[in-house]
C-alpha positions as CSV (number, residue, x, y, z in Angstrom):
1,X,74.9,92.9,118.0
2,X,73.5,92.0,114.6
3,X,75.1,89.0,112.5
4,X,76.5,91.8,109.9
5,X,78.0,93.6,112.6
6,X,79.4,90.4,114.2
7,X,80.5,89.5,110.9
8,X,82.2,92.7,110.0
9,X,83.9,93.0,113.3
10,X,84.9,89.4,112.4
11,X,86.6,90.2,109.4
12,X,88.5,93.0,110.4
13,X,90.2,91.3,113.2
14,X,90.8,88.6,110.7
15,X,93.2,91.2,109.0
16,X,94.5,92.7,111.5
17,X,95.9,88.3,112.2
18,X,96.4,88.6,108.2
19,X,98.8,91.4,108.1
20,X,100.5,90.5,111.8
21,X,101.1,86.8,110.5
22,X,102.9,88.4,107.4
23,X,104.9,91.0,108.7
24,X,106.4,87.6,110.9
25,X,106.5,85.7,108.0
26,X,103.8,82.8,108.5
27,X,102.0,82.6,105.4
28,X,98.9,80.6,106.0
29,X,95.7,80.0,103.2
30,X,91.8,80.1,104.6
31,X,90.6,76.5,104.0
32,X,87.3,76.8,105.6
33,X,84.4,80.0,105.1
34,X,80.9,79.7,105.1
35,X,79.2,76.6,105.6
36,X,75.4,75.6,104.7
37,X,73.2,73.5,107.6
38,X,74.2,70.3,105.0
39,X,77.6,71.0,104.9
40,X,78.0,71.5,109.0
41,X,76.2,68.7,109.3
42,X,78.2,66.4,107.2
43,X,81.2,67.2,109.3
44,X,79.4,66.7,112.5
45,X,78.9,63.1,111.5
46,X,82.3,62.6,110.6
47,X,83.1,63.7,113.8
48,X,85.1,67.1,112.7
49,X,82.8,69.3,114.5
50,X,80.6,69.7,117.9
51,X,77.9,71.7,115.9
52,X,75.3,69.6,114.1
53,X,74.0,72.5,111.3
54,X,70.6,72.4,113.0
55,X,70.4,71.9,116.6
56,X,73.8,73.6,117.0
57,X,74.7,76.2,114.3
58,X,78.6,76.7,113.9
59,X,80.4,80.0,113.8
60,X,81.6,78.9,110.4
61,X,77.4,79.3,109.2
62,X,77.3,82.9,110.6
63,X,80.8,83.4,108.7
64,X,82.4,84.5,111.7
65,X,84.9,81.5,111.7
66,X,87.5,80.7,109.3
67,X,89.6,77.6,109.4
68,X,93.4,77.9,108.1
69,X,96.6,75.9,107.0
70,X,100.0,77.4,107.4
71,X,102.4,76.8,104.7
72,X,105.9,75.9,105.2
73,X,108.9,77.5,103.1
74,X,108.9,74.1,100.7
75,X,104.5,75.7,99.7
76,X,103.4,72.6,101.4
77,X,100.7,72.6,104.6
78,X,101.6,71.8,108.0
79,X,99.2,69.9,109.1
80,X,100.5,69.2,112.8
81,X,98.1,68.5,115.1
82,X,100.6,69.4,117.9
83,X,101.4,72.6,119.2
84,X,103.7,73.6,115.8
85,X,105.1,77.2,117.3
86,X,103.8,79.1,113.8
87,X,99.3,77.9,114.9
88,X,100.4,78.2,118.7
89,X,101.8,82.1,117.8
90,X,98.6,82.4,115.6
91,X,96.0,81.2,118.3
92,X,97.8,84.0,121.0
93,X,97.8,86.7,118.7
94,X,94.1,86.1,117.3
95,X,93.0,85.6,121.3
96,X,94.5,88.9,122.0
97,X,92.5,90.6,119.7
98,X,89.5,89.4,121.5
99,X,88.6,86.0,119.1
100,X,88.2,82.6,120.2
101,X,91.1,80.0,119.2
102,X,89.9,76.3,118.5
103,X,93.6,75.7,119.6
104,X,92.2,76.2,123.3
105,X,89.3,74.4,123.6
106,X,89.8,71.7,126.1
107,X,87.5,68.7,124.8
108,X,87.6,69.6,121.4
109,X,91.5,70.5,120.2
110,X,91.2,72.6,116.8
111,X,94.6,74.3,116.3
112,X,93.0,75.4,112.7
113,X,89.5,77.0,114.1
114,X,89.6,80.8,114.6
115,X,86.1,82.7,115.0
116,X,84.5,85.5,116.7
C-alpha cells in the first residue's frame, strides 16, 4: 500500500474515532501530527518515543499517527497516565477499527498514541 493510501485510510478511520468520541460526549484536541526526522529525534532523546527519526522512523513522520488530549467538562486536559475510562474507551474503539493504540503496547505505555 502506498504512504498516501496508508495515510488516507489513516485519516478516515481517525473520523470515523472523531465523530464516535462526540456522539458519547469525549471531546478530545490532536496535540501531535506530523513530525520531521529532527523533531522525532528530539523526543527520542528525551525518552518520549522508541523511534529515533533516522534509524527508526515513527508513524507520526508518515502522518499516520496522531497523539491526543481529552478534555474534561471544566476545558482543561486530562493528562492521566492511568487507565482514565474516556482514553481506555478511545484506545477499544480506535482498535476496533483496525488501528494500533499506544495504550496497548506492553514496554512502552502511550494511552495518547493512535496510528495506523
Amino acid at each position: 500500500m502506498s504512504n498516501t493510501l496508508a495515510r488516507v485510510k489513516f485519516n478516515q478511520k481517525f473520523g470515523l474515532l472523531s465523530v464516535w468520541a462526540s456522539i458519547q460526549g469525549i471531546l478530545f484536541i490532536c496535540t501531535s501530527y506530523s513530525r520531521t526526522a529532527a523533531e522525532q529525534h528530539k523526543l527520542f532523546l528525551e525518552g518520549k518515543s522508541r523511534c529515533d527519526g533516522y534509524e527508526k522512523i515513527s508513524m507520526h513522520q508518515l502522518d499516520r499517527a496522531r497523539d491526543i488530549a481529552v478534555v474534561n467538562g471544566a476545558g482543561g486536559i486530562v493528562n492521566d497516565y492511568g487507565d482514565h475510562p474516556d482514553y481506555m474507551r478511545l484506545g477499544e474503539v480506535w482498535e476496533a477499527l483496525g488501528g494500533r493504540w499506544g495504550g496497548s503496547w506492553e514496554n512502552f505505555r502511550d494511552i495518547f498514541h493512535f496510528e495506523l
